[in-house]
C-alpha positions as CSV (number, residue, x, y, z in Angstrom):
1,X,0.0,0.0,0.0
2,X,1.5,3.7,-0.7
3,X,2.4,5.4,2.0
4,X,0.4,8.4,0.6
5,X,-3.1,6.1,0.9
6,X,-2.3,5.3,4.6
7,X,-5.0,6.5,7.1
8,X,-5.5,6.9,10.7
9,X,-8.0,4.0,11.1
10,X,-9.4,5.6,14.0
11,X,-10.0,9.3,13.1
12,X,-11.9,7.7,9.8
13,X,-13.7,5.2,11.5
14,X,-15.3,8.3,13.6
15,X,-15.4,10.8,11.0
16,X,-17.5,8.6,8.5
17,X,-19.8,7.7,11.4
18,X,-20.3,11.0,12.4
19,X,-21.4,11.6,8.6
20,X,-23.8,9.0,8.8
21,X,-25.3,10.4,12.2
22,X,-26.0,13.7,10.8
23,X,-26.8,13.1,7.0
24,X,-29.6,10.8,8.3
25,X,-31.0,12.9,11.3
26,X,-30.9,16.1,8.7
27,X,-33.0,14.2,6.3
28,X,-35.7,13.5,9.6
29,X,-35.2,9.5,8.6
30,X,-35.1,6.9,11.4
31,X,-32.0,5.2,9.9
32,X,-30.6,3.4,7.5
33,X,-31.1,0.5,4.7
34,X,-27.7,-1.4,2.9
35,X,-27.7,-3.5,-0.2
36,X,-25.3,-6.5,1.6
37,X,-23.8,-8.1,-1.2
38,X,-21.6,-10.4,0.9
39,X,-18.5,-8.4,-0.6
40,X,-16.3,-5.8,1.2
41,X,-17.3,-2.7,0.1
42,X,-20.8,-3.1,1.3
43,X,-20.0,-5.0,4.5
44,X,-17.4,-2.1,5.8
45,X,-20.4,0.3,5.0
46,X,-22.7,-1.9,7.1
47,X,-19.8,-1.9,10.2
48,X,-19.9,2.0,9.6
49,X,-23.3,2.5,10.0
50,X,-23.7,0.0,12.7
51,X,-20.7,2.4,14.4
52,X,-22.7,5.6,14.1
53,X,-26.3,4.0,14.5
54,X,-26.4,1.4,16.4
55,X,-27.6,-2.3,15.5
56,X,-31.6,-1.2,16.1
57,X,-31.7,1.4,13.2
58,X,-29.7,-0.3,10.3
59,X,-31.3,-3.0,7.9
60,X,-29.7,-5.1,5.7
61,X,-31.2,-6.7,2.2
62,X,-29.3,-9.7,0.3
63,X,-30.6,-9.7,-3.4
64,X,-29.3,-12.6,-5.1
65,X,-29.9,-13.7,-8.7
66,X,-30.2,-17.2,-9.4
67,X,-26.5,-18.1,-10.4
68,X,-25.2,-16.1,-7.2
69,X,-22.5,-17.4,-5.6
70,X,-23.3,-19.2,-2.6
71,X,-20.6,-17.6,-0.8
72,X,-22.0,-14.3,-1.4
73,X,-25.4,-14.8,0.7
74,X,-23.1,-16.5,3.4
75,X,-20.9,-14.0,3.6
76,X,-23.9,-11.4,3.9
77,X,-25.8,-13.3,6.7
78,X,-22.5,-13.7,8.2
79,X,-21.8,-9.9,8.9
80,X,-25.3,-9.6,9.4
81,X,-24.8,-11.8,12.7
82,X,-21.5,-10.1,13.5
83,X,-23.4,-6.9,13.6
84,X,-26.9,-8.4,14.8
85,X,-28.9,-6.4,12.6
86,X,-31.8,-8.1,10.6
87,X,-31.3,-9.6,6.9
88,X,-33.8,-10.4,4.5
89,X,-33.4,-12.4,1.1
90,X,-35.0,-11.2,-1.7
91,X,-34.0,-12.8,-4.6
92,X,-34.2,-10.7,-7.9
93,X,-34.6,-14.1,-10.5
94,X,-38.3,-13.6,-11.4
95,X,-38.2,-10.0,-12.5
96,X,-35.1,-10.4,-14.6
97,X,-36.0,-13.6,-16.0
98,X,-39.1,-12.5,-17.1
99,X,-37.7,-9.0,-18.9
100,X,-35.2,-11.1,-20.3
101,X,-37.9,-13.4,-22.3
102,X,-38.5,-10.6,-24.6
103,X,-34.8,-10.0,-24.8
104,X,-33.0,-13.7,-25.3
105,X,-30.1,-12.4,-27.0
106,X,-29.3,-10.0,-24.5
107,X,-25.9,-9.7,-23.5
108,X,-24.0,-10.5,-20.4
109,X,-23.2,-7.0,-19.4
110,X,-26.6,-5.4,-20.8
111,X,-28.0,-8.4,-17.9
112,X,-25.4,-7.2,-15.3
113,X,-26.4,-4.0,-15.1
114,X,-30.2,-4.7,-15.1
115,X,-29.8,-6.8,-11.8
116,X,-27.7,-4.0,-10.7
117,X,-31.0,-1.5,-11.1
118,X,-33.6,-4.2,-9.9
119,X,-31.4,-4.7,-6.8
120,X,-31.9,-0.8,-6.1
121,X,-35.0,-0.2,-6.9
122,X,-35.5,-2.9,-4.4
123,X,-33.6,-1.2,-2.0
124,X,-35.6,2.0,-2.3
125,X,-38.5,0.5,-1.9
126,X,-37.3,-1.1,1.8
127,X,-36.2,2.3,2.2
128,X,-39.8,4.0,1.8
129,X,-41.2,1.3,4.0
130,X,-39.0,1.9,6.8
131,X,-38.5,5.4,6.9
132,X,-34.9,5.1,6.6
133,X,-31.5,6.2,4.4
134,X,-30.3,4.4,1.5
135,X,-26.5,4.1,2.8
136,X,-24.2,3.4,-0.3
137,X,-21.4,1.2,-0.4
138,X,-19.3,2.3,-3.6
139,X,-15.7,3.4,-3.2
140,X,-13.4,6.2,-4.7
141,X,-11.5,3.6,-7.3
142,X,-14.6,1.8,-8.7
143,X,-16.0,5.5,-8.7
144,X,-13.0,6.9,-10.6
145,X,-12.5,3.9,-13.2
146,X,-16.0,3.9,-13.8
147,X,-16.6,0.3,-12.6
148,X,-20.2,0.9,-11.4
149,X,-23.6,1.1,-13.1
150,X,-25.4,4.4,-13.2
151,X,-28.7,4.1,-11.1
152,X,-27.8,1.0,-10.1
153,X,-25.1,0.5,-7.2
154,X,-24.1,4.2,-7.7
155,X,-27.4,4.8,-6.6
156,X,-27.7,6.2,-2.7
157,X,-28.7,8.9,-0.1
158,X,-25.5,9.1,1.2
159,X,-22.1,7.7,-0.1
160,X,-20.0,7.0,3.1
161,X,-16.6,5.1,2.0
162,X,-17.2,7.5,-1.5
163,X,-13.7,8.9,-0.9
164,X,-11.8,5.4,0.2
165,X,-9.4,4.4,-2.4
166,X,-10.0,0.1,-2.7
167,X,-6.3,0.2,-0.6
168,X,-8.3,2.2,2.5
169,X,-11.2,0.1,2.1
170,X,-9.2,-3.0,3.4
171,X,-7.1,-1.0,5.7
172,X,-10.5,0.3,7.5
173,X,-11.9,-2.8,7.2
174,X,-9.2,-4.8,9.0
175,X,-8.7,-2.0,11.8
176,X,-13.1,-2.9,12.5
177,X,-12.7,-6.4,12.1
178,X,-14.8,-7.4,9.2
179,X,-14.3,-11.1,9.0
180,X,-10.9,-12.2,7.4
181,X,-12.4,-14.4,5.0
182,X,-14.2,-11.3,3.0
183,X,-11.2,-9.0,3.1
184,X,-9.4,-12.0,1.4
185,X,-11.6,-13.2,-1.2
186,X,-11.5,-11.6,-4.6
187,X,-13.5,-8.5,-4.9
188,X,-16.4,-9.6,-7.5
189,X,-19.5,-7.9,-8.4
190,X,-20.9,-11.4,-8.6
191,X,-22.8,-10.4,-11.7
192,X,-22.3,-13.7,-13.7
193,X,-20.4,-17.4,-12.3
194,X,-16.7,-16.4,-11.9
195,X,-16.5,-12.7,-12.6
196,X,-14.2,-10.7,-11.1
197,X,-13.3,-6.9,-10.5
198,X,-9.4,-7.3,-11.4
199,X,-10.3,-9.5,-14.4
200,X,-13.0,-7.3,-15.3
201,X,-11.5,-3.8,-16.0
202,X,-7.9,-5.9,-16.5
203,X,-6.2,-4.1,-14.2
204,X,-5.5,-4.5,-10.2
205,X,-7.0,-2.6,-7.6
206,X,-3.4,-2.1,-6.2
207,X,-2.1,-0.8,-9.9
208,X,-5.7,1.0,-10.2
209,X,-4.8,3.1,-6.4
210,X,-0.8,3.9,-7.5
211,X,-2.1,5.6,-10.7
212,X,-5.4,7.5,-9.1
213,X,-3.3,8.7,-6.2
214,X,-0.8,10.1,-8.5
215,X,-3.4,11.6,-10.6
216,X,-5.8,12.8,-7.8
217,X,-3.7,13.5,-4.9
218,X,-0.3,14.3,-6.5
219,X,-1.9,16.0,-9.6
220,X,0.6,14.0,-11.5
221,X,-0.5,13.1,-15.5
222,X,0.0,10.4,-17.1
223,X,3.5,11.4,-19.1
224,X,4.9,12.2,-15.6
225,X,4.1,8.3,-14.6
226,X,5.2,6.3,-17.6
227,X,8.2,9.2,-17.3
228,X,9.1,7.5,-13.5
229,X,8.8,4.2,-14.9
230,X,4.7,3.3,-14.5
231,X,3.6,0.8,-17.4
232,X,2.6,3.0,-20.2
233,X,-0.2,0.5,-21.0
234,X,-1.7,0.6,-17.4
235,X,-1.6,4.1,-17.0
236,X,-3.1,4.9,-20.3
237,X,-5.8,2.9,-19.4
238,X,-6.6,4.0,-16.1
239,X,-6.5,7.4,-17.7
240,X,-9.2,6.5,-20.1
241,X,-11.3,4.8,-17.7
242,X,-11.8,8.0,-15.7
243,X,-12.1,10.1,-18.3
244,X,-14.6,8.1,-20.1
245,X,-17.0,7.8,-17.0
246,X,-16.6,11.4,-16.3
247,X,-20.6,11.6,-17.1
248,X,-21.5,9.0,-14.3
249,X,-19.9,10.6,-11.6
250,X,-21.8,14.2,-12.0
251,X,-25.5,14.8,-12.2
252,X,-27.0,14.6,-15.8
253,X,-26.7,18.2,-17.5
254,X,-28.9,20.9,-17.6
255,X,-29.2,22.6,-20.6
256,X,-29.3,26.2,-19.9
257,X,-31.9,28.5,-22.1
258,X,-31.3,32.0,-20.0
259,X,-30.3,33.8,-23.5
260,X,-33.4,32.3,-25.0
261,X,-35.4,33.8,-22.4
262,X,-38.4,36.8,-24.1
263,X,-37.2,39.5,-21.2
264,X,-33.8,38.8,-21.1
C-alpha cells in the first residue's frame, strides 16, 4: 500500500460515522437501509453504520440472482450476525427472468447491469417502507475507473466510503474487524459465475490506487508516470477509464436556455 493512501483507522472510522449520524438525522429519517452483497465494500459500510447508528436502526437486504455465488449470501448473513442487525433475502430471478424473455439475446453485461438496477429499486422500496436512508457502499476507485452502473449500485442517499481508495477500504476494514475471509476473497460484483473486478477492468486494484493517487492527490499526468517508470499501457488505461466515465460521476446536465429567455 502507498504510504500516501495510509490512514489513521481511527480518526476515519469516527469521521464517517459522524457523517452517517447527521446526514440521516438532517434528512428526519429513522436510519438506514444497505444492499449486503456479501463483498467488502458493502460490508465495511454496514460496520460503519452500525458504528454511528447502532444495530436497532440499520437494515440489511441480500438480493441474489439465481446463479449467485453461494458464498456471497453467506458472507452477507454472516456480517449480518457479527453486527446483529436483521437480513432479509429477496431474490431478484423472477423479475429479470421475465424481462429477459423478450430479450433472449441479450448480453452478459446489458444483464449485469439490469440486476444492478432491480437490486436498487429494491432497496428504495425497503427504504420508503421503513422510513430510513439508502446508505451506499461504492468506493473512490470503482468511482474513478467507472466500474459501477449508473442508477444502479451508484445509486444512494449518502455515499460513506465515496472517498476510500479500494487500498483504505481494506485497511479500515481490517482496523473494524470485518471477518478475514471477505477482506481475502476476490472483490467480484458477482454479476455472472466467476466474474471478477481485477479481471473485469484488467487491471489490479493495487495498480488502479498507485495511478489514481498520483493523478488525484499528487496532480501527477500520465507522461509524468510512464516518465518514473509506471507501465505505459496501465496508466493509459486508467487514464481513459476515468475520463470516459466522467458523465457518471456528475449529475445529468442541464441545458441552460437564459439567453433564449423573451425579457432577457
Amino acid at each position: 500500500m502507498l504510504e500516501k493512501l495510509k490512514i489513521d483507522e481511527r480518526a476515519a472510522a469516527e469521521r464517517i460515522a459522524a457523517f452517517i449520524r447527521d446526514e440521516i438525522s438532517a434528512a428526519g429519517l429513522d436510519g438506514g437501509v444497505i444492499a449486503l452483497s456479501g463483498g467488502l465494500d458493502s460490508a465495511l459500510a454496514a460496520y460503519l453504520s452500525v458504528r454511528a447508528l447502532g444495530p436497532d436502526t440499520v437494515r440489511a437486504y441480500n438480493m441474489p440472482y439465481a446463479s449467485s455465488n453461494p458464498s456471497s449470501q453467506e458472507h452477507a448473513q454472516l456480517v449480518a450476525s457479527e453486527l446483529a442487525i436483521p437480513i432479509e433475502v429477496i431474490s431478484i430471478t423472477p423479475q429479470i427472468d421475465a424481462y429477459f424473455e423478450r430479450f433472449p439475446d441479450a448480453t452478459t453485461l446489458r444483464r449485469a447491469n439490469k440486476m444492478a438496477r432491480e437490486r436498487m429499486s429494491v432497496i428504495y422500496d425497503m427504504a420508503k417502507v421503513h422510513h430510513v436512508m439508502v446508505i451506499g457502499t461504492g468506493n473512490k476507485t470503482e468511482a474513478m475507473l467507472g466500474y459501477t452502473t449508473i442508477w444502479g449500485d451508484m445509486a444512494a442517499g449518502i455515499a460513506p466510503i465515496g472517498d476510500l481508495y479500494k487500498a483504505q477500504v481494506r485497511q479500515l476494514a481490517a482496523y473494524l474487524q470485518v471477518p478475514q475471509a471477505i477482506i481475502d476473497k476476490p472483490p467480484s460484483a458477482d454479476l455472472w459465475p466467476g466474474q471478477t473486478d481485477e479481471g473485469e477492468l484488467g487491471i489490479t486494484y493495487e495498480q488502479a490506487d498507485a495511478i489514481l493517487c498520483n493523478m488525484l492527490e499528487l496532480d501527477k499526468d500520465a507522461d509524468a508516470m510512464i516518465a518514473e517508470g509506471a507501465d505505459a499501457a496501465i496508466v493509459e488505461r486508467v487514464f481513459a477509464l476515468v475520463r470516459r466515465s466522467t458523465f457518471k460521476r456528475r449529475m445529468p446536465k442541464v441545458c441552460a436556455i437564459d439567453d433564449c429567455r423573451l425579457d432577457s
